[in-house]
C-alpha positions as CSV (number, residue, x, y, z in Angstrom):
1,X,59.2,121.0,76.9
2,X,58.6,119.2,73.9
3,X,55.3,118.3,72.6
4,X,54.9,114.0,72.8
5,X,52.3,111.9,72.3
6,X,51.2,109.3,75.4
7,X,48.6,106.9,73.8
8,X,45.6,107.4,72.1
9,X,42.4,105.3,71.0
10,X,39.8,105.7,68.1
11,X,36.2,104.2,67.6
12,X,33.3,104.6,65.5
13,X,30.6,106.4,67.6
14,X,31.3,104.4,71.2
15,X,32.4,105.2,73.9
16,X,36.1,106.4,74.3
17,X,38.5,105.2,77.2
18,X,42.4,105.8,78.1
19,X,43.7,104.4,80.9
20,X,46.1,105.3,83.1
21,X,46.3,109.2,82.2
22,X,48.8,111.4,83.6
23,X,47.9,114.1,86.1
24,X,48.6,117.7,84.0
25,X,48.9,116.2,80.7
26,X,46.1,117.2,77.9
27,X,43.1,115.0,76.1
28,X,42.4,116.1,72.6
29,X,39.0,114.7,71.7
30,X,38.2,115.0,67.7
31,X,35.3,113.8,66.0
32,X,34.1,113.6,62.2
33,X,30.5,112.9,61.8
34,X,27.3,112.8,60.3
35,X,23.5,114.0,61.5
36,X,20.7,112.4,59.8
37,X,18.4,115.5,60.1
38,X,19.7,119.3,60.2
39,X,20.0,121.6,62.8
40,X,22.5,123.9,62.1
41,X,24.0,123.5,65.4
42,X,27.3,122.5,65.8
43,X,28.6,119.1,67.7
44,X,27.8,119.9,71.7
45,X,31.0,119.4,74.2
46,X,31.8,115.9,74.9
47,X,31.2,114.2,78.4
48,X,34.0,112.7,80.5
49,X,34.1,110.4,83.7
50,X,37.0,112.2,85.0
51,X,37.1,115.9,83.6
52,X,35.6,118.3,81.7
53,X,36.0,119.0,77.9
54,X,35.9,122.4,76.1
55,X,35.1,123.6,72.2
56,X,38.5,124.7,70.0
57,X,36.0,124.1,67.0
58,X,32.6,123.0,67.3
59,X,31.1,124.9,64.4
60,X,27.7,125.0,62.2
61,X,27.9,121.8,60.2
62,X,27.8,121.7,56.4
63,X,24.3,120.8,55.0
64,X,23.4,118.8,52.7
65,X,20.2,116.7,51.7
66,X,18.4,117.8,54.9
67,X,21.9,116.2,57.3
68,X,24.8,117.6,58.8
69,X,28.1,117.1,58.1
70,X,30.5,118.5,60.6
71,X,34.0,118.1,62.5
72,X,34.6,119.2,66.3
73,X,37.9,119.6,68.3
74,X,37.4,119.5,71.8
75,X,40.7,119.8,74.8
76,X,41.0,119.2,78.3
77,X,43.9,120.7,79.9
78,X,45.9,120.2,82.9
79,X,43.8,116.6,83.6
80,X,43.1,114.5,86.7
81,X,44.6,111.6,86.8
82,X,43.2,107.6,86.0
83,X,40.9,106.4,83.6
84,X,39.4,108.8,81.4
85,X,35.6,107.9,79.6
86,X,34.6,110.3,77.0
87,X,31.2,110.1,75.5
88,X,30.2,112.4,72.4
89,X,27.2,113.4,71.5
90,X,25.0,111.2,70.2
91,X,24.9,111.8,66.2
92,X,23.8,108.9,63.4
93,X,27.6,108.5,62.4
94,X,31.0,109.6,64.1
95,X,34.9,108.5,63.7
96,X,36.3,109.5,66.7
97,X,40.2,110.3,68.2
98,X,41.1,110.7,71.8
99,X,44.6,111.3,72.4
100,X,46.8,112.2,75.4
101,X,49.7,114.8,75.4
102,X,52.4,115.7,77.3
103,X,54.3,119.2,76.9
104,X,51.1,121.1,76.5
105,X,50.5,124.4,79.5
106,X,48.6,123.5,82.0
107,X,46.4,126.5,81.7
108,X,45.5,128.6,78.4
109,X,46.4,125.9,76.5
110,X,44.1,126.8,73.2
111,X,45.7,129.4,71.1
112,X,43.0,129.2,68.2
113,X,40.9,127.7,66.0
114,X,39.2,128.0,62.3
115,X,36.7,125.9,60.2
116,X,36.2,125.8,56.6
117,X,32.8,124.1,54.9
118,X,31.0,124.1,52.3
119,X,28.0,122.1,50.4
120,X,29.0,120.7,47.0
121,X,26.2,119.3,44.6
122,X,27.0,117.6,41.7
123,X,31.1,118.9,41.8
124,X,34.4,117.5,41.5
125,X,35.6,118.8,44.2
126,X,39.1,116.5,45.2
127,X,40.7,119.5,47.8
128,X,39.4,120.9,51.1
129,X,41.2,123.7,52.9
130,X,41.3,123.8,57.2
131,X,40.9,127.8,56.7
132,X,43.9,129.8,57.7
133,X,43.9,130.5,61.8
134,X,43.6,134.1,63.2
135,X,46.8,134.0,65.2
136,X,50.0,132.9,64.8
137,X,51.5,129.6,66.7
138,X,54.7,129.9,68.3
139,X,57.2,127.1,66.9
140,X,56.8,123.7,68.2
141,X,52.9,124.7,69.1
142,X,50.9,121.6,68.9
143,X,48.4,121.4,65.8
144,X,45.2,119.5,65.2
145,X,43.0,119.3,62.0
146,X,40.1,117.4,61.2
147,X,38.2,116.7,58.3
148,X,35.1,114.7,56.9
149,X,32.9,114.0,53.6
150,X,30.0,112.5,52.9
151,X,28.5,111.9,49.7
152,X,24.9,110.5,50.2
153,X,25.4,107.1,48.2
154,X,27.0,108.6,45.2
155,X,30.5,108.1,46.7
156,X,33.4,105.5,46.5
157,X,34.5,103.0,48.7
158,X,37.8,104.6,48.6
159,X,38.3,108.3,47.9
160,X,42.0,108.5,47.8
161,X,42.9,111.0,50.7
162,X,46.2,111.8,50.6
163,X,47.9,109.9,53.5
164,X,49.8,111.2,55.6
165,X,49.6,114.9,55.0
166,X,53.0,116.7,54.9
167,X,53.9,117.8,58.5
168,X,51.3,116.2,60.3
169,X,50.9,112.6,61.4
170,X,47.7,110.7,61.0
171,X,45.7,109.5,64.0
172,X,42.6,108.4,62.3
173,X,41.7,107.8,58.1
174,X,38.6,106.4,56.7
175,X,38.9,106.5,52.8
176,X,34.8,105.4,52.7
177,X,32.7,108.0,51.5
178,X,30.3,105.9,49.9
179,X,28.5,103.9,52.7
180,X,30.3,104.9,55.3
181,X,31.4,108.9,56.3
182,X,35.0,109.7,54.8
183,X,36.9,111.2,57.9
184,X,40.4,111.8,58.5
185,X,42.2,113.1,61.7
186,X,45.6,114.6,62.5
187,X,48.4,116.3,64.5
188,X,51.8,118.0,64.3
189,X,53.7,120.3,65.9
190,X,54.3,124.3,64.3
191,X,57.4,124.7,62.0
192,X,57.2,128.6,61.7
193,X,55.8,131.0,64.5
194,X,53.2,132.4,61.5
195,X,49.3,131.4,61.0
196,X,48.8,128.1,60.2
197,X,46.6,126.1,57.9
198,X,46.3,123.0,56.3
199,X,44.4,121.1,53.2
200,X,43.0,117.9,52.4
201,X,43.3,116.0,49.6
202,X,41.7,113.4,47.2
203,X,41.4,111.6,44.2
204,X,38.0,110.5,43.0
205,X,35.5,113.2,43.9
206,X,32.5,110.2,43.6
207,X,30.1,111.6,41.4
208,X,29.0,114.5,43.1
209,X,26.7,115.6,46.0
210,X,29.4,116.1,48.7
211,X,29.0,117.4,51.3
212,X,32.4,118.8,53.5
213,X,33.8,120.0,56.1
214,X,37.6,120.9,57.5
215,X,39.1,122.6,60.6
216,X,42.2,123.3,62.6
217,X,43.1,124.3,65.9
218,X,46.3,125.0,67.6
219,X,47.6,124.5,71.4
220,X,50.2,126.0,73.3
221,X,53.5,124.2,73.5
222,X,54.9,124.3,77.5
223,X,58.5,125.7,77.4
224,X,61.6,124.8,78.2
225,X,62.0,122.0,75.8
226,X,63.2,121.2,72.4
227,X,60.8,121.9,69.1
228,X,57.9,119.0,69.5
229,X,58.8,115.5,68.8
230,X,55.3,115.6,67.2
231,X,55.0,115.7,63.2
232,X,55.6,119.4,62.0
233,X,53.3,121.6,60.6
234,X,51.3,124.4,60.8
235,X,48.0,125.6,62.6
236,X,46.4,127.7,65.4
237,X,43.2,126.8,65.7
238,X,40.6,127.5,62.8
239,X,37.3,126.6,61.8
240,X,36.5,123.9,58.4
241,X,35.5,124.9,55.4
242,X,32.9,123.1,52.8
243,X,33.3,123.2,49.2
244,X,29.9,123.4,46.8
């Protein structure tokens, strides 16, 4: 069947609650956010009331100025039914998506996964690529990516991310990357049965120090259906990159 969208919700580092979720559908929990003292660890497996999450891509952060920068993509497959809580964990700074799908299998539902990051001092750096996934998706394969920039008080109110990206529609954009963490968020479905990637771009690169990181991940599509009524686009799951 077709890949769909149920309902979704977004906050800035609360809490996160659906209501009313459909037994054997999937949550997608992503995250962008920032951690005021490195650890090189990436974001740990957020909680739920009514399930349990796992890691598509929950890498090593990017590092910059002694803080971590880092996205996570976290599913939930074949769900319980009711009211769903999900808590991350408990970072300085975090935009946050949690989104309910129908048309997703009900088990092995993560195909794979890929982040890109890199630390960039004093650079004008206005593109960040998702990194390129290690397997192909099969057409009409759901597609996540996640990004996130901060730039340690040297930024812009608005960065200029490009909105929406081509194939993908956006769940969650925040174009502050001056006192706030930059962060954008996004699905689609697979137009091509190849590897899939994705990139991220801006305008004003805010006068240097950034600090970035990008991933993707990919989810299998149940059969049966028409290609996903979900945004096209490409992307197995992958791991973000940061630019220097």
């Amino acid at each position: 069947m077709a890949v769909s969208i149920v309902q979704s919700t977004t906050g800035a580092g609360a809490t996160l609650v659906l209501n009313g979720v459909a037994a054997g559908n999937a949550l997608i929990f992503i995250d962008s956010y920032y951690r005021g003292t490195s650890t090189g660890v990436g974001e740990a497996v957020p909680t739920d009331s009514n399930g349990t999450f796992l890691a598509a891509v929950n890498a090593v952060p990017a590092t910059n100025s002694g803080a971590d920068i880092g996205v996570g993509i976290f599913y939930q497959q074949n769900v319980a039914s009711g009211t769903h809580t999900v808590t991350p964990q408990a970072n300085d700074d975090h935009h946050s998506t949690l989104i309910e799908f129908s048309g997703l299998v009900t088990s092995g539902m993560f195909v794979a996964g890929s982040k890109n990051s890199a630390n960039v001092n004093d650079s004008s750096e206005t593109s960040q690529v998702t990194g390129t996934t290690a397997t192909a998706a099969a057409i009409g394969d759901l597609m996540v990516i996640a990004f996130c920039c901060g730039n340690f008080g040297t930024g812009t109110t608005n960065m200029g991310l490009t909105d929406p990206i081509s194939g993908f529609t956006t769940a969650y954009v925040m174009q502050n990357n001056k006192s706030d963490l930059a962060a954008m968020q996004c699905y689609g479905t697979a137009a091509a049965a190849t590897t899939q990637s994705a990139t991220f771009n801006w305008t004003d690169n805010g006068g240097g120090n950034e600090c970035i990181q990008a991933a993707i991940a990919t989810f299998v599509a149940g059969t049966g259906g028409a290609a996903a009524q979900v945004p096209y686009n490409q992307a197995r799951i992958f791991q973000p990159f940061i630019a220097q």
